[in-house]
C-alpha angles and dihedrals in degrees: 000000000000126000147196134224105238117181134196137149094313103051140263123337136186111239131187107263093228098043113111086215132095134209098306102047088045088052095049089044091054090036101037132054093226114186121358137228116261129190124258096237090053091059113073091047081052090063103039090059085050090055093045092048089048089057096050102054086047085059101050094050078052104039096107088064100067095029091135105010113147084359088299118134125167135218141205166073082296091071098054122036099301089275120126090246092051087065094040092050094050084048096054081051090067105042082056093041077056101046082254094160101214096198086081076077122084088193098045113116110181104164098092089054123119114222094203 
């Protein structure tokens, strides 16, 4: 295998002639393990949890779109920014989104709620 001298900060490196890298990237491949091995069998259930978290967060960008198709509606932090009120707030929607009237309820505080 042929190398390169490469040089930063640190001083000179030998780098691989046909890597499309410098110093840096050479010094944090021989100090760091970077990646792992990972098992074939492992790899097709790997994917399929990348897929599923792909389409999920598709959904979510989309969700307002099939609030009440087919009478389901979803709730939740998910629908906000991650916080409590974000997935109480998206629950007294849909009490409203359902004629729930929320003033049967001594506890219910409406007034900070964003109807988007």
């Amino acid at each position: 295998m042929s190398f390169r001298i490469e040089q930063d900060s640190i001083g000179k490196i030998k780098v691989p002639s046909k890597a499309y890298y410098g110093a840096q990237t050479q010094r944090a491949i021989q100090n760091f393990d970077i990646g792992w091995s990972m098992e074939f069998s492992l790899i097709l259930p790997y994917i399929i949890v990348k897929k599923c978290a792909a389409k999920t967060n598709y959904a979510q960008k989309n969700i307002s779109q099939i609030q009440g198709y087919e009478n389901s509606y979803y709730v939740g932090s998910y629908l906000g920014y991650g916080f409590h009120e974000d997935g109480i707030q998206s629950a007294i929607k849909v009490c409203k989104r359902l004629n729930i009237d929320l003033k049967e309820f001594k506890n219910a505080d409406t007034s900070r709620v964003q109807w988007n």
